[in-house]
C-alpha positions in Angstrom: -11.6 8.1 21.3 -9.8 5.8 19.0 -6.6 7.3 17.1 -6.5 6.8 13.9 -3.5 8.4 12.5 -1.2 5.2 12.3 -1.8 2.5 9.8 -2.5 -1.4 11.3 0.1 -3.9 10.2 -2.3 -5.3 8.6 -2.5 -2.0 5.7 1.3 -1.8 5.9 1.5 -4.8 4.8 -0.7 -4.5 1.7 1.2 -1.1 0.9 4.4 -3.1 0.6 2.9 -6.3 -1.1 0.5 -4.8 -3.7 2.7 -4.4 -6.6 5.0 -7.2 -5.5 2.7 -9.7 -8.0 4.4 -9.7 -11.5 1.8 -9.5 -14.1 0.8 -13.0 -16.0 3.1 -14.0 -18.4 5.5 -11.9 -17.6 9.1 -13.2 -17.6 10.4 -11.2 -15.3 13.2 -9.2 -17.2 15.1 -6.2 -16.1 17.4 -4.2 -18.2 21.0 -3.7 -17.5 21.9 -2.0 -14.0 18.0 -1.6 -13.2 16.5 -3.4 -10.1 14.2 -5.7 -10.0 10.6 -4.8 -10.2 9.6 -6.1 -7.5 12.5 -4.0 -5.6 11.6 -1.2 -7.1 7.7 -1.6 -6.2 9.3 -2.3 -2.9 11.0 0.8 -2.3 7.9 2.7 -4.2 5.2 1.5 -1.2 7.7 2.0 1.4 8.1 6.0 0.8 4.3 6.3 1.5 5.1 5.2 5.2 8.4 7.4 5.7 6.3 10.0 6.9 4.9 8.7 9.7 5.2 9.5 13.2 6.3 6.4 15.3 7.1 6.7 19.1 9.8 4.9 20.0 10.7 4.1 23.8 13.1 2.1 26.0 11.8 0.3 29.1 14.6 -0.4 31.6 11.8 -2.4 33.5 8.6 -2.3 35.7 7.9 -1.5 39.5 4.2 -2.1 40.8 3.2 0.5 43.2 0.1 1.7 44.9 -1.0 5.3 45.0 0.2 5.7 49.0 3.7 4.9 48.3 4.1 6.9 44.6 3.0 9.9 46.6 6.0 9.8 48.7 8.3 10.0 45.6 10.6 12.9 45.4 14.1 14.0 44.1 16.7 11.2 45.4 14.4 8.4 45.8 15.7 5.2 44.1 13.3 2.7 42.2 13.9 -1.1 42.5 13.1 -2.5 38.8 11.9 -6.0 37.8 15.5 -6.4 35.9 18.9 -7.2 36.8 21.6 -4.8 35.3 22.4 -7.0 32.4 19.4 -8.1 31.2 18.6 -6.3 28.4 16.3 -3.5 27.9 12.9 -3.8 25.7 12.8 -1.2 22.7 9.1 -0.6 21.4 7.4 1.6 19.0 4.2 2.3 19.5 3.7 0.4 22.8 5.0 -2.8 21.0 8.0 -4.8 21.7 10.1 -5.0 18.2 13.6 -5.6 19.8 16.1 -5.8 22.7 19.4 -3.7 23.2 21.6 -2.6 25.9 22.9 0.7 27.4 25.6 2.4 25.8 28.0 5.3 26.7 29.6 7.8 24.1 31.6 10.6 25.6 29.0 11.8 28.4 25.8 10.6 26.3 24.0 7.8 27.0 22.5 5.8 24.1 21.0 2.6 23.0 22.7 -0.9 21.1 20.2 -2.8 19.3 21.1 -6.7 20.3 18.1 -8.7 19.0 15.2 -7.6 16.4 11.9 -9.3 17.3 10.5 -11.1 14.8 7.3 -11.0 13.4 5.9 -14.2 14.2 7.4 -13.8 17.8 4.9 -10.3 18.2 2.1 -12.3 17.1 2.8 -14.7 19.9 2.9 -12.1 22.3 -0.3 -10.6 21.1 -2.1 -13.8 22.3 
C-alpha cells in the first residue's frame, strides 16, 4: 500500500517557489517596513506545510543479526554498533538522512546537538 499522506520534495518545492516569480515589469518595490514579496510569498507557501506530520529519528548505528541470535536477546544483553563513541549520530526524518549531531546531557535528560545539516545536493547523491 503506498502512503500518501506526505508531499514529495518534488511538490514542496513548487509550494515554496510558485509565487517566488515577480510579475513582468514589475520593479520590485516594497513600501516602508514591509518585506519583500518574495519573503512574504515565502513565508505564505511555508504555512501550508507546518502541519505536517514528520517522523524524526536518531540512529546511534547498525548491527546485522540473523533470526537465531536476535531470539536470544533479553534484558542486560549489550549490542556492539557499527560506530565508535564519537562518531556522530545520523538524524533523519522520514527514513532520510538530513543531518548529523551528537549526544547531549541536561540535568538527567538525554538530548540531541545538531553538528552538520545535510545539504540538498548531498541527499541526492545518496539517493543514487
Amino acid at each position: 500500500m503506498i502512503d500518501n499522506s506526505f508531499l514529495s520534495q518534488e511538490e514542496i518545492n513548487a509550494l515554496l517557489d510558485s509565487n517566488n516569480e515577480a510579475p513582468a515589469g514589475s520593479p520590485g518595490q516594497q513600501g516602508e517596513g514591509e518585506k519583500p514579496a518574495s519573503s512574504r510569498d515565502s513565508s505564505a507557501n511555508l504555512e501550508l506545510i507546518m502541519d505536517f506530520s514528520l517522523t524524526l529519528s536518531v540512529q546511534l548505528g547498525n548491527n546485522l543479526k540473523n533470526f537465531r541470535d536476535a531470539r536470544l536477546f533479553g534484558p542486560g544483553v549489550v549490542l556492539e554498533l557499527d560506530r565508535l563513541i564519537n562518531e556522530p549520530l545520523s538524524i533523519m526524518i522520514n527514513n532520510k538522512l538530513i543531518a548529523r549531531g551528537e549526544v547531549v546531557v541536561i540535568d538527567e535528560s538525554f538530548g540531541i546537538k545538531i553538528t552538520q545539516i545535510i545539504q540538498p545536493i548531498e541527499r541526492i547523491r545518496k539517493l543514487g
